[in-house]
C-alpha positions in Angstrom: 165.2 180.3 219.2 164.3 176.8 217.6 161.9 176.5 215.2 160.0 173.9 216.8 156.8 175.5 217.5 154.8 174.0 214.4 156.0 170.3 215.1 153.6 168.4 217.0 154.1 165.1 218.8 151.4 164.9 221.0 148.5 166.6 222.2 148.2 168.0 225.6 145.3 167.5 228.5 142.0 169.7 227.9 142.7 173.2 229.5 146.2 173.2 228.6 147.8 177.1 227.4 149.2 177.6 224.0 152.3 178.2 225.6 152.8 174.9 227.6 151.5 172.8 224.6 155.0 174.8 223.2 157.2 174.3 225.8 155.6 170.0 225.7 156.7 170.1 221.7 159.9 171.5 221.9 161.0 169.2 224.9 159.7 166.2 222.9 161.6 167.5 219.9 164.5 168.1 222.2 165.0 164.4 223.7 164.7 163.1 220.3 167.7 165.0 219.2 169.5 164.0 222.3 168.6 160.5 221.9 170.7 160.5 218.6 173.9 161.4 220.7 174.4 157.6 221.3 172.0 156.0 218.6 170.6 156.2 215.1 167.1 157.4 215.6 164.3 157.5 213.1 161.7 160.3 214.3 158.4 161.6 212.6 157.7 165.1 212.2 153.8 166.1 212.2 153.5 170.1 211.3 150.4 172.1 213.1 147.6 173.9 210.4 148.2 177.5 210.3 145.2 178.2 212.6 146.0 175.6 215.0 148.5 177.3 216.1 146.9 180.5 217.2 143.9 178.2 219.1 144.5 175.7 221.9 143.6 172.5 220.1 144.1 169.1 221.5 143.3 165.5 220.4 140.3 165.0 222.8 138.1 166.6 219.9 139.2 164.7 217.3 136.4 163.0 215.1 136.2 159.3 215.0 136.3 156.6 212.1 133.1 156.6 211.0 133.5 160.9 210.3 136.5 159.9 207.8 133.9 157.3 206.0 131.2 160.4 206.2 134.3 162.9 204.8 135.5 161.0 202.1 131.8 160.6 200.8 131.5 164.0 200.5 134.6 164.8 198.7 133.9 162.1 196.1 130.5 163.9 195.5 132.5 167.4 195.6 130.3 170.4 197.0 131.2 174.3 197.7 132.6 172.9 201.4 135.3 170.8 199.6 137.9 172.7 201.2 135.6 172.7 204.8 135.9 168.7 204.4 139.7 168.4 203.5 140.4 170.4 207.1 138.2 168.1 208.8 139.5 165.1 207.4 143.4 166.3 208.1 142.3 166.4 211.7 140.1 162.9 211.8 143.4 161.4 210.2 145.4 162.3 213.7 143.1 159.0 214.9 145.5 155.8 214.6 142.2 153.9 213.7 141.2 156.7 211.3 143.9 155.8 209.6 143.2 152.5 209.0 140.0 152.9 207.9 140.8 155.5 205.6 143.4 153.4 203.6 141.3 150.7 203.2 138.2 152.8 201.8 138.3 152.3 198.1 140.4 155.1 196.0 140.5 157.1 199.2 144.5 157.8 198.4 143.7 158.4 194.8 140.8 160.7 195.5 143.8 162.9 197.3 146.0 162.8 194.7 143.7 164.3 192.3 142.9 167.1 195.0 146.8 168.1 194.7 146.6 168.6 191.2 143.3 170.9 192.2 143.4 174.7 190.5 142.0 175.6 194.2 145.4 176.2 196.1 143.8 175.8 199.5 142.9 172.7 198.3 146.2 171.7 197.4 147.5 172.9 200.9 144.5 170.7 202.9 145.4 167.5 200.4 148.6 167.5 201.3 148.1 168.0 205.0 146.0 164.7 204.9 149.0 162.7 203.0 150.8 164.2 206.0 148.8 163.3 208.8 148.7 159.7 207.2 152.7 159.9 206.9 152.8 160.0 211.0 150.6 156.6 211.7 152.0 154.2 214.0 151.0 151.7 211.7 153.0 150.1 208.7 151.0 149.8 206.5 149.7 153.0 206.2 153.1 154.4 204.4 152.8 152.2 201.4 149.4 153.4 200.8 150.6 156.9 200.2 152.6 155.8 197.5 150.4 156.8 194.7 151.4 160.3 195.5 154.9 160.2 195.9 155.4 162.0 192.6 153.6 164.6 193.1 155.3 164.9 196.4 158.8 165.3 194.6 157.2 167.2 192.0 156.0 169.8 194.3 159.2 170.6 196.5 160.1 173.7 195.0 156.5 175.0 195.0 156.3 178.7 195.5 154.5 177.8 199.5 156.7 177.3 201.9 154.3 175.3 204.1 153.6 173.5 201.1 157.1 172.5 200.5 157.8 172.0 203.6 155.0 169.6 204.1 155.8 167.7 201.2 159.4 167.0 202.7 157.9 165.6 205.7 155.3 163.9 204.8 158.3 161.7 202.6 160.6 162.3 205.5 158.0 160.1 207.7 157.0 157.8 205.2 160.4 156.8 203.3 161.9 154.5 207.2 158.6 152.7 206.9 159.1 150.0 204.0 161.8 149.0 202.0 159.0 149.2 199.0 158.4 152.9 199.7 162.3 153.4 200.0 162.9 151.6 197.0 160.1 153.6 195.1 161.4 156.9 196.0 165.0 156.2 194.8 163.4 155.0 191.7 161.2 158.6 191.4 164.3 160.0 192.0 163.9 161.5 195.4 168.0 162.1 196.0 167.8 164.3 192.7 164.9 166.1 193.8 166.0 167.0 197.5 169.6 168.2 196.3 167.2 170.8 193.3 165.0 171.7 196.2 167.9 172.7 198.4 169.5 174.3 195.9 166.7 176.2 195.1 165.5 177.3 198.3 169.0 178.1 200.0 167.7 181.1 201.3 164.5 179.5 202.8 165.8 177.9 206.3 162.5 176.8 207.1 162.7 174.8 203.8 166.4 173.4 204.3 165.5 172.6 207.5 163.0 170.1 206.1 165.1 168.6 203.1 168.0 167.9 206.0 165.1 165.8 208.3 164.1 163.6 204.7 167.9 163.1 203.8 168.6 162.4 207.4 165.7 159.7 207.1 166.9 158.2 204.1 170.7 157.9 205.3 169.5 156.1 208.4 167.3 153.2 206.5 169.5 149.7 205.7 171.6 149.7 202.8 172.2 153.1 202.8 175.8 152.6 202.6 175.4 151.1 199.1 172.0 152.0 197.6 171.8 156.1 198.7 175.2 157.8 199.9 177.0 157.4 196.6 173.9 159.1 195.0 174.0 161.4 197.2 177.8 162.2 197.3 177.7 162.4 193.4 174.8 164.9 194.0 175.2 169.2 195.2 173.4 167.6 198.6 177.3 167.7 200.4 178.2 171.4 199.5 174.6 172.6 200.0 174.4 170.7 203.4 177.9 172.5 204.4 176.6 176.0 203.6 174.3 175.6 206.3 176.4 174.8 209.1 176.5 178.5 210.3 173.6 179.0 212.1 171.6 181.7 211.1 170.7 184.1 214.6 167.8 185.2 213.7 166.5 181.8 212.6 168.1 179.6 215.1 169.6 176.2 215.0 167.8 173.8 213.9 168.3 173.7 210.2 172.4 173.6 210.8 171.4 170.5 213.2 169.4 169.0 210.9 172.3 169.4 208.0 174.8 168.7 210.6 173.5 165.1 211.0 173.4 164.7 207.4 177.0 164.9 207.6 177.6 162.8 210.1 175.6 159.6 208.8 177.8 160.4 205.6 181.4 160.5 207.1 180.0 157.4 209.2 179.1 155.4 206.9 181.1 155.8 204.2 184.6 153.5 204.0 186.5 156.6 202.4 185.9 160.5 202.9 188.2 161.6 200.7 184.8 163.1 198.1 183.8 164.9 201.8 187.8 165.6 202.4 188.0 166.7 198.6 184.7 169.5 199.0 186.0 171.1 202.5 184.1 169.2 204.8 187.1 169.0 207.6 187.5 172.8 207.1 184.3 173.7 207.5 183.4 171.6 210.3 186.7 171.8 212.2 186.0 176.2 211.5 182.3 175.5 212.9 183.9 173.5 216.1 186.1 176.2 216.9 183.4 178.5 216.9 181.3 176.8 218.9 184.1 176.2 221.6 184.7 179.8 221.5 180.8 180.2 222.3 180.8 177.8 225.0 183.4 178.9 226.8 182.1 182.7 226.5 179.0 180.8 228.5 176.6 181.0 225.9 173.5 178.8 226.9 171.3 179.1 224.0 169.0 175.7 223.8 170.1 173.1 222.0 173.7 174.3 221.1 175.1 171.2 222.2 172.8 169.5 219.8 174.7 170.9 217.2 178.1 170.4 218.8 177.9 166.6 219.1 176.9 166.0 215.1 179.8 168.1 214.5 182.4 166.4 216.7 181.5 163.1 215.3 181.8 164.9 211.6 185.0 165.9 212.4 186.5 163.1 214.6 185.6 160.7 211.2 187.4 163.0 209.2 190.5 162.9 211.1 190.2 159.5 210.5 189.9 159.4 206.9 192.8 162.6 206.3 196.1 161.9 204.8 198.8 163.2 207.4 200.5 165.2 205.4 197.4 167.2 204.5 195.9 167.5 208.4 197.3 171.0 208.8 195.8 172.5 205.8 192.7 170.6 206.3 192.4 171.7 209.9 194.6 175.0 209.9 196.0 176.6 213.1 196.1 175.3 216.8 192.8 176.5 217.7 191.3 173.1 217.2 193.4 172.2 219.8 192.2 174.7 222.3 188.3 173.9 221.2 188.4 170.6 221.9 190.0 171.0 225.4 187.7 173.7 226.3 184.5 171.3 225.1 186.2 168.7 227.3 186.0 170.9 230.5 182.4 172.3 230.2 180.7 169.2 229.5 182.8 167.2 232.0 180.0 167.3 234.8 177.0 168.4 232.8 176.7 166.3 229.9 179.6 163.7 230.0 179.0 161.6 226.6 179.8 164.9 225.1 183.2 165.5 226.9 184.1 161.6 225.9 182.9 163.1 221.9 185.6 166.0 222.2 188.2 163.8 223.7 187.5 161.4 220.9 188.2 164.0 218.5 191.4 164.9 220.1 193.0 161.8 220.3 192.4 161.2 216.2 194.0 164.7 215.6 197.2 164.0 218.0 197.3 160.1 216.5 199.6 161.3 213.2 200.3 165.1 214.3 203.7 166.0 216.4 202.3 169.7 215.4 199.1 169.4 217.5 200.6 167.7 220.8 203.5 170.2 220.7 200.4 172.4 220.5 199.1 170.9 223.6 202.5 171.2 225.8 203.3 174.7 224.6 199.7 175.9 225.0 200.2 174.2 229.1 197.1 172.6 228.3 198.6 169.0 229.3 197.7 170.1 233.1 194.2 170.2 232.3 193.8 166.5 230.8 196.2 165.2 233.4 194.0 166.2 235.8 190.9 164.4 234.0 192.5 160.6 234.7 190.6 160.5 237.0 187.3 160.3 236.0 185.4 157.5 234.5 183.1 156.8 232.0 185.4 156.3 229.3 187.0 160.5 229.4 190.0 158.9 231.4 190.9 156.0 228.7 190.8 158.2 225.8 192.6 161.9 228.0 195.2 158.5 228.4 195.6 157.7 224.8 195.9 161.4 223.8 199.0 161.8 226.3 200.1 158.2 225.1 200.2 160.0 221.2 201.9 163.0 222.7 204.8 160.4 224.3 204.5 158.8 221.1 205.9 161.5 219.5 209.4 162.8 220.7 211.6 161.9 223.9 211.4 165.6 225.1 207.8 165.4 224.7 208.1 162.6 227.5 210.4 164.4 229.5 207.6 167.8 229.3 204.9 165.0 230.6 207.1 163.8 233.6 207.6 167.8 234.5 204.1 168.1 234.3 203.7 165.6 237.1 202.3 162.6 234.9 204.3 160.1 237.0 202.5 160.2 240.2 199.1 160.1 238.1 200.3 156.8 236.5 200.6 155.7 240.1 197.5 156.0 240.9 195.7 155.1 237.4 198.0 151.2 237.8 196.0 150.7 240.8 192.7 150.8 239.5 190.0 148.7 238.9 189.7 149.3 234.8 192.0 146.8 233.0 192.3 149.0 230.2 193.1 151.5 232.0 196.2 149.5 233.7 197.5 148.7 230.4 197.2 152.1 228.8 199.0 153.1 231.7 201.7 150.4 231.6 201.8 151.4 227.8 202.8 155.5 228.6 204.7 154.3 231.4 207.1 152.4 229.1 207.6 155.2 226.8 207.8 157.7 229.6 211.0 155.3 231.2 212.4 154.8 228.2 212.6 158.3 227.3 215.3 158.8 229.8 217.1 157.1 233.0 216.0 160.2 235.1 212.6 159.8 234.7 213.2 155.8 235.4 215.0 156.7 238.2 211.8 159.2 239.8 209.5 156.3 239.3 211.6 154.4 241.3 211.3 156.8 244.0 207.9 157.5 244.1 207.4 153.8 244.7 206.4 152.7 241.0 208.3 149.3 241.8 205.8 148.0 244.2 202.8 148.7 241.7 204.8 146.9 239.4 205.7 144.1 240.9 201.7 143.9 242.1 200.7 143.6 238.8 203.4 140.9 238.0 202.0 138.8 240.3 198.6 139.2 240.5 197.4 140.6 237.0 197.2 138.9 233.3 198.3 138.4 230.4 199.6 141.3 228.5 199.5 143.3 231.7 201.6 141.1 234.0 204.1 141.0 230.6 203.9 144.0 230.6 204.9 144.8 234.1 207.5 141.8 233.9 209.3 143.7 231.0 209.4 146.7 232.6 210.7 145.5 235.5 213.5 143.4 234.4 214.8 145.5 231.2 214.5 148.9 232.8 213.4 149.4 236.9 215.4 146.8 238.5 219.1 147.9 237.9 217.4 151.4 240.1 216.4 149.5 243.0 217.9 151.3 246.5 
């Protein structure tokens, strides 16, 4: 379904199938994206030549240094094979060493440049592939050589080629992490500007968009970002454009609305206030793209990489929540469905991918923080039972399932009283006697509110032996917890004591 069949990483062995060399790329391309669940990640992007991709091709025949020396002779002295030469040399350039020699032959960059002003449009197409090639070397130095054709890069975004366009938006995709020079010579070109006209231009062109949302996501991860590129690009189309492609097209697949997707999350991340994200329908069409994709994953649909596109998303609208003036939530979010989407992404990624669960439990507790509406939801939709039951578990899904039923009891005594009847009581027995701290004070924290709420639900915690636990803790814990479990004990548990 992904589009990942033209991005190369690395070669396969001699003898390898066109196929497998496939499958190798788009695994590659798939632990990259994973990667970013938990980290920023800068990646390169190297696209395959057209005919590359219909022969098995690997690095073990690519030509050695002294062919780019013998290339670049023959393209200063032109010829009829000028266009022979260029392919040759866009393959010699996959050599890290090539590379190197390349950039340091004298007007070898420039003698490029002029080729992509060349009235030959295969040319054009071959010249660029070299800048390309160049744009993925290891090496550091290598980016800031290519900076002589930068302009034309930006200049040629909207070209009528898709491959051309496409690698002109990687080739400054890979190149703009590389130096804060190159960075800061791009923003000067005006490359924000020129992605948010491309975009807007090519709408329709996913292959395209996919491309202008791996650059952007490029530029948003470099340092200063916060300051030097998001308010550009928030004063820029690049936000509305970016949330138009969220729905994944089915016949294209999903990686342009993962790409985009990302976008939007380095934005909401980094940004101090959402309100321009808030203010353009970010929440709404993220929190409607969540819901979907709950829907989906609770139908069972396994189509690759949907996940990939879940977790931007979560974090999109998790930071939103965040940034969302209370009394707006409801019409920024709309009806309880959220509600449901989140618990249901909880539960299938519980056992199978876990940082994911702890991503929609996230989001849950910052829409139950300031919302009575959404953890009424959450009792009335007997959805309570479910989350109880996930205290339990461990790596970090019990401490935030605790700080969502903390908001609920936060909220209104009979919401308490609905928790008690739900059985929460005994769980809180169990959860003080384990070896998480934070997990002994959240629960000392809902406890309180829970005894509070009412002398009958005091009274049950006496019964079920809460007094004990207590008293435990009094003696043998710390700090805020044996305080904790000191006020409890004295202002509210003792006076029930058989």
């Amino acid at each position: 379904m992904w589009r990942l069949n033209k991005v190369r990483y690395k070669a396969g062995r001699q003898g390898d199938s066109l196929e497998e060399l496939r499958l190798k790329r788009r695994e590659h391309e798939r632990t990259l994206r994973q990667a970013r669940r938990d980290r920023q990640l800068v990646s390169k992007r190297l696209l395959l030549n057209e005919d590359e991709e219909q022969q098995d091709i690997t690095m073990d025949t690519t030509p050695g240094e002294q062919d780019v020396v013998s290339l670049v002779h023959k393209l200063q002295h032109s010829g009829p094979e000028k266009e022979a030469n260029l392919k040759a040399l866009s393959k010699a350039l996959r050599d890290p060493s090539a590379q190197l020699t390349f950039v340091k032959l004298e007007n070898s960059v420039h003698l490029l440049v002029g080729l992509l002003t060349s009235s030959n449009a295969q040319c054009r197409l071959q010249a660029v592939q070299c800048l390309h090639e160049l744009s993925h070397s290891p090496h550091k130095n290598v980016a800031p050589a290519c900076l002589p054709a930068t302009s034309y890069l930006l200049t040629y975004l909207s070209g009528p080629s898709t491959k051309f366009s496409e690698l002109c938006l990687y080739t400054l995709g890979n190149i703009c992490p590389d130096s804060d020079a190159v960075k800061e010579k791009l923003l000067a070109q005006g490359i924000i500007p020129a992605l948010a006209t491309c975009m807007e231009n090519q709408r329709h062109n996913l292959a395209v968009v996919e491309a202008v949302g791996f650059t952007l996501s490029q530029l948003l991860q470099t340092k200063d970002a916060a300051v030097k590129i998001i308010p550009m690009v928030l004063a820029s189309t690049l936000p509305s454009n970016l949330l138009s492609v969220l729905t994944p097209d089915p016949k294209f697949g999903l990686a342009p609305a993962i790409e985009c997707a990302w976008c939007l999350h380095y934005l909401t991340s980094s940004s101090k206030d959402n309100r321009e994200l808030l203010c353009r329908g970010a929440l709404v069409q993220c929190s409607s793209l969540l819901v979907s994709l709950g829907r989906a994953v609770a139908e069972g649909n396994k189509d690759e990489g949907l996940e990939l596109l879940v977790c931007p998303v979560l974090r999109c609208v998790g930071n939103l929540l965040f940034s969302c003036p209370v009394e707006g939530l409801s019409t920024q979010v709309g009806d309880v469905h959220l509600v449901v989407a989140l618990c249901g992404l909880v539960q299938a990624y519980l056992h199978t991918q876990p940082a994911l669960a702890r991503e929609a439990a996230w989001v849950l507790n910052n829409l139950t923080a300031h919302s009575s509406q959404f953890c009424s939801a959450l009792l009335t939709l007997n959805l309570v039972p479910g989350l109880i039951q996930l205290l339990r578990f461990s790596q970090g899904i019990n401490t935030m399932i605790l700080r969502i039923l903390a908001n609920i009891a936060h909220k209104k005594q009979e919401f308490c009283i609905q928790l008690t009847q739900l059985g929460l009581l005994s769980v809180l027995c169990a959860t003080l006697k384990m070896v998480d701290q934070e997990m002994v004070t959240l629960s000392l924290d809902v406890l309180f509110m829970l005894v509070v709420s009412s002398p009958q639900v005091a009274a049950e915690f006496v019964n079920q032996g809460g007094l004990s636990l207590l008293e435990a803790i009094q003696y043998n814990g710390e700090g805020d917890r044996r305080r904790r479990a000191t006020y409890l004990l004295e202002q509210h548990l003792l006076s029930y004591r058989l």
